[in-house]
Residue, then its C-alpha position, 0 to 999 in steps of 0.5 A: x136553880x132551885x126554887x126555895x119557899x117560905x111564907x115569910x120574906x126574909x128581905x125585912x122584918x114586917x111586924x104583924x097582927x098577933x099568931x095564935x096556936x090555929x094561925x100565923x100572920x103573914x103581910x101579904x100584898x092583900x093585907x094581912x093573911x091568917x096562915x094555917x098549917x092547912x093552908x101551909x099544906x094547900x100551897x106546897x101541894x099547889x107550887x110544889x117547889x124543890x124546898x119549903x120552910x116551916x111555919x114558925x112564930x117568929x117574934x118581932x118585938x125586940x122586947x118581948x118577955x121570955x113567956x112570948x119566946x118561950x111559947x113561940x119556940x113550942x108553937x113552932x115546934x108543933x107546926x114543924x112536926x104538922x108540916x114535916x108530915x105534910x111535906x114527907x108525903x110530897x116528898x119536899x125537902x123540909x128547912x126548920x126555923x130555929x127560933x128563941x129570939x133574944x133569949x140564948x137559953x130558949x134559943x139552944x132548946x128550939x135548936x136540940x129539939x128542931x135537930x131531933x125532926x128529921x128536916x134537910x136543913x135549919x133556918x136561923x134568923x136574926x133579921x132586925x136583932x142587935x148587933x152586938x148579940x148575933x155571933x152570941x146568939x149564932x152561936x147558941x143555935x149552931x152549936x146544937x145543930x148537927x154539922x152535915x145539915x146546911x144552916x140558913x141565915x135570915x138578916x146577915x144579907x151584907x158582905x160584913x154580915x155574910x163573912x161573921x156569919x160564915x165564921x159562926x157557922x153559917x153555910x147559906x146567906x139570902x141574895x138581898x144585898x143585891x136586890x138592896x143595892x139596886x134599889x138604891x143605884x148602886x153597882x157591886x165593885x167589892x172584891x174577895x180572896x185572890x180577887x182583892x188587889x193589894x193596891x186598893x186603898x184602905x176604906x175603898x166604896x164596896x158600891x158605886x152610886x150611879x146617881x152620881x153626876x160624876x158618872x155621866x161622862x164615865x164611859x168604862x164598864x163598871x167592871x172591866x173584869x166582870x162577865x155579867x150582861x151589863x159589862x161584857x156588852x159593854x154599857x157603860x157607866x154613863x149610859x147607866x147613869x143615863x138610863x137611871x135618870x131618865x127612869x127607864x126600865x132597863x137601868x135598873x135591869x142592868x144594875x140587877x143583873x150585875x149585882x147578882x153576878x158579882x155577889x155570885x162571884x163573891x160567894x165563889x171566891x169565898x168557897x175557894x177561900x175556904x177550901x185554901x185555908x185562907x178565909x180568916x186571912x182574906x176576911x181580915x183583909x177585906x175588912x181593912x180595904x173596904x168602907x163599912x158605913x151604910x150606903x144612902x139611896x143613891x136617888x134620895x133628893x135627887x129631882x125627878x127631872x130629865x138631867x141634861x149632863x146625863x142625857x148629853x144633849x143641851x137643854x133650855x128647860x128642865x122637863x119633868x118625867x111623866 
């Protein structure tokens, strides 16, 4: 396991006071944090982790003019070239955001003069961008970045997004998508590659809400095949249920520890698919089996009450949960 920092969550897009050449905004859990490339250098000295991410002026406005792109692209650049120095000196490997926005032109010039740092790797982000225009605007950073460097993707968190992104040229993806899914109920189910059983129907759920009454007398794993700690015990479906609706901690817990093991197994299945030659294949295949609508928050409406069915016990009166 390797301990990766960036100053940014890339899990969503956090609009924040304006940067200036001396400092970047962070949100932070104290609010708002003017973060200098002094600063920068304190905490890498302090965590010390095995990669760090540039500062980088990332614009969050999807309609900013191409002065605003242009000037974050060369502030950027000169904080690279402050935090490579401070990073060399460590001896931290260093990933290098790519930046240019909206805009393709300023996009291939941050890559070609980025890939002239001697970094260990890129970030490109796309995180609240259109989707229509990320596999354009993929293309314009990849395709001016050198090929044996690892590029790092912010905002293609979803198996959807992974696969285009991958097909873009895209070698790492953040784990969010697990993450998400917990926080909304939900249980990976979706398979990939030699995973994907030709018998499954077409628009398939790739997740199961186990907010779903349905799901209280469920007594199967939720993935008879799956290693993780929630389904080799096995608890079960029910039990989840349960312990979701009763709002203990360990429900939650359970869900995490499944969801990241199965998009670990997605990510190796897709690795195999790729050395077998077959991933544009079993990417066509897994965008005809499974649905692409939005997944809602399993908990959203539901009443903040202990549920009898999920409980299995007869209740006269609802008790609210303190």
């Amino acid at each position: 396991m390797l301990l990766f920092c960036d100053i940014r969550d890339p899990l969503k897009l956090s609009p924040v006071s304006f940067n200036t050449d001396k400092y970047l905004s962070v949100e932070s859990h104290g609010g708002v944090r003017q973060v200098t490339p002094t600063l920068w250098a304190e905490a890498l000295n302090i965590y010390r982790p095995d990669l760090i991410a540039a500062m980088a002026d990332t614009v969050t406005d999807l309609e900013a003019k191409n002065k605003r792109i242009i000037r974050s692209v060369d502030r950027s650049l000169r904080w690279l070239d402050e935090n490579l120095a401070k990073a060399k000196e460590l001896d931290i490997p260093l990933f290098a955001h790519v930046l240019g926005h909206t805009n393709i032109e300023e996009r291939a010039r941050s890559a070609r003069e980025t890939a002239q740092r001697d970094v260990q790797g890129f970030v490109v982000n796309v995180l609240g961008l259109n989707h229509d225009q990320i596999p354009t605007l993929i293309r314009a950073t990849v395709d001016n970045l050198p090929q044996d460097k690892p590029r790092l993707a912010y905002g293609l968190a979803t198996p959807e997004k992974i696969l285009e992104g991958i097909s873009n040229g895209i070698d790492l993806f953040d784990g969010s998508y697990a993450y998400k899914a917990t926080q909304k109920g939900r249980a990976i189910v979706f398979k990939f590659g030699k995973d994907l059983k030709k018998t499954e129907a077409a628009a398939a759920a790739k997740t199961l809400n186990l907010w779903d009454p349905s799901f209280a007398h469920d007594f199967d794993p939720i993935d008879t095949s799956c290693g993780c700690n929630a389904c080799s015990r096995p608890h079960t479906k029910a039990y989840i249920h349960h312990l979701l609706n009763a709002h203990e901690m360990l429900g939650p817990l359970l869900l995490m520890s499944h969801n990241i093991y199965q998009l670990d197994q997605f990510m190796a299945a897709i690795r195999d698919s790729i050395e077998s030659n077959r991933f544009e294949q079993d990417k066509e295949t897994f965008m005809q089996h499974f649905s692409h609508a939005i997944e809602s928050d399993g908990m959203k409406g539901h009443v903040d009450e202990v549920d009898s069915e999920s409980l299995g016990v007869p209740l006269k009166k609802k008790r609210t949960i303190l």
